[in-house]
C-alpha positions in Angstrom: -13.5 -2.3 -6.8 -13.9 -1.9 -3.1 -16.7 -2.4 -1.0 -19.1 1.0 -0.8 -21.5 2.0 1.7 -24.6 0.8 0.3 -23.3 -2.9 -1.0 -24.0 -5.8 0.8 -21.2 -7.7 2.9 -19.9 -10.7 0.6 -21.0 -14.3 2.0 -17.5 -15.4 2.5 -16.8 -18.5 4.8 -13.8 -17.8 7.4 -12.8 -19.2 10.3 -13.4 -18.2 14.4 -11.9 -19.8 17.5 -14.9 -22.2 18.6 -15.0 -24.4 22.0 -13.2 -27.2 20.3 -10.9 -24.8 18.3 -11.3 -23.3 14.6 -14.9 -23.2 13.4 -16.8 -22.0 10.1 -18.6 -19.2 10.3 -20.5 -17.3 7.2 -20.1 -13.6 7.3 -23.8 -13.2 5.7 -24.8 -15.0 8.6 -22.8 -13.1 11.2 -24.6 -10.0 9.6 -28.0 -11.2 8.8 -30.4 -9.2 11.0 -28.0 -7.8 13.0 -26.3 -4.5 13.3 -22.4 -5.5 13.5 -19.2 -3.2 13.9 -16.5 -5.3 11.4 -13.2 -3.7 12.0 -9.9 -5.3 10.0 -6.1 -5.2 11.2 -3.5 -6.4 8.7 -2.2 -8.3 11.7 -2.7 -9.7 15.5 0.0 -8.9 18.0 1.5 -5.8 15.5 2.4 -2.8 17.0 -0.4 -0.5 15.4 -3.3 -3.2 15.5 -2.4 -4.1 19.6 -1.4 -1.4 20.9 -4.0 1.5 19.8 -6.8 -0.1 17.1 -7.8 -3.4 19.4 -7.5 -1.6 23.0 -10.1 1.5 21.5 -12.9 -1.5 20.6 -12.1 -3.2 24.1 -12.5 -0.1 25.8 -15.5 1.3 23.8 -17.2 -2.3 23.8 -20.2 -1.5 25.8 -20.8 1.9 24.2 -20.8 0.3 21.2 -23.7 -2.2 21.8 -26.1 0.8 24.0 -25.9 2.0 20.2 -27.5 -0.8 19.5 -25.2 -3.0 18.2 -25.4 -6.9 18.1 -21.5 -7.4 17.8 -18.7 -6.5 17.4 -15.8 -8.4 15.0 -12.5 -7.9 14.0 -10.6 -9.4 11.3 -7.5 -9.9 10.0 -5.1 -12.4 7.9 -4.1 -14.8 10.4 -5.8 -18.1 11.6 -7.8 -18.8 14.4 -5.3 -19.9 16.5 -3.3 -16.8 16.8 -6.5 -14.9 16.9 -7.8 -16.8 19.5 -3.9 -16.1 21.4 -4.6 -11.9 21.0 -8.0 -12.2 22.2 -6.8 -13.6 25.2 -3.4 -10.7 25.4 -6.1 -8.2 24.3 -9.0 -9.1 27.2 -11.2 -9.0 23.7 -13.8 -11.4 25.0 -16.9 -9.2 23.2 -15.2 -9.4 20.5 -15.9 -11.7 17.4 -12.2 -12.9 16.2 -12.6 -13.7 12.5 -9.3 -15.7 10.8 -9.7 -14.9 7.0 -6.2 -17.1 6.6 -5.8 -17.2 3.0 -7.2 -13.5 2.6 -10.4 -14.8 1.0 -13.1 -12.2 2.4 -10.5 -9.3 2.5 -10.0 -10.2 -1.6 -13.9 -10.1 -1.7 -14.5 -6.6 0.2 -11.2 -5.5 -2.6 -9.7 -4.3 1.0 -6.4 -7.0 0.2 -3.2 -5.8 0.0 0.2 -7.1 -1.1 2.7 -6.5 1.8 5.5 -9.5 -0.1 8.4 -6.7 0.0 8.1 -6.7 3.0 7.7 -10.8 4.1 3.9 -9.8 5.5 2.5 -12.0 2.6 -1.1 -10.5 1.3 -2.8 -8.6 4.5 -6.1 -6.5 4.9 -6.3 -3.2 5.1 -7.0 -1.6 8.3 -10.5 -0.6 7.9 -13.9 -0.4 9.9 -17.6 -1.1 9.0 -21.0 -0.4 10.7 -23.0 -3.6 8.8 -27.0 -3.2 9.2 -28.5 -6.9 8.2 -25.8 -7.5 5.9 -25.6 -3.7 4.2 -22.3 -1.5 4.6 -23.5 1.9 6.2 -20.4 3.2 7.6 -17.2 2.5 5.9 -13.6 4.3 7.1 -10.4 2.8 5.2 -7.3 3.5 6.9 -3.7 4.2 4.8 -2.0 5.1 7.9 -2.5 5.6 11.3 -6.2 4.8 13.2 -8.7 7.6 12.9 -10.9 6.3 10.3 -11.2 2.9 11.4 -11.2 3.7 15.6 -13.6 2.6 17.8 -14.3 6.0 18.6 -15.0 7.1 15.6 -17.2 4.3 14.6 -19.3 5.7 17.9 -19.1 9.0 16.2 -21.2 7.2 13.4 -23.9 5.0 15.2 
């Protein structure tokens, strides 16, 4: 069953681009007393995820944290390497890249989805979260298109 509002963000490690390159990091710490924004892409450097879903959060960065907001994350299924290479194409540098490689946390939130008929492997759905100290609040799931899941709507929300 998928994450609800109301549940508390699974304590899943994943990776993030560190100084000296991929680094742990615990989600339940990321979100321990801290308001976070968590959105998911089922992929860096896609068409969707680069050219509308990222560019909203870049844009809407600030606005986001005078809501009071601590950070600001995205995830998706890819490793910290290429996450760290669309940060860079994205100007994402308030932005929390989280690698969840072998779809680990996306499996734990139930947001996983199979994309093999198509050669994508398993992927995340393209979702976004308001987390307060490590409890959903806002939860919008995207099947197509960005509306749910947009930066702008997750200001909407704060």
């Amino acid at each position: 069953m998928p994450i609800q509002v109301g549940d508390r963000i699974p304590d899943v490690t994943i990776k993030t681009n560190g100084e000296n390159g991929p680094e742990d990091i615990s989600v339940g710490e990321l979100c321990a007393g801290k308001k976070v924004v968590l959105f998911a892409v089922p992929g860096a450097f896609t068409p969707g995820c680069s050219n509308t879903h990222m560019p909203g959060f870049v844009v809407n960065a600030d606005a986001i944290a005078a809501k009071g907001v601590d950070r600001v994350a995205c995830l998706s299924v890819n490793d910290a390497f290429v996450m760290s290479a669309w940060q860079a194409d994205q100007n994402a540098e308030k932005i929390v890249m989280l690698a969840d490689g072998s779809a680990e946390f996306a499996r734990a939130l139930g947001m996983d989805m199979d994309l093999n008929a198509v050669g994508f492997g398993t992927r995340c759905k393209r979702f976004a979260m308001i987390v307060d100290d490590g409890v959903v609040q806002y939860l919008g799931v995207d099947e197509k298109g960005v509306d749910k899941s947009s930066a702008e709507t997750v200001l909407s929300q704060l």
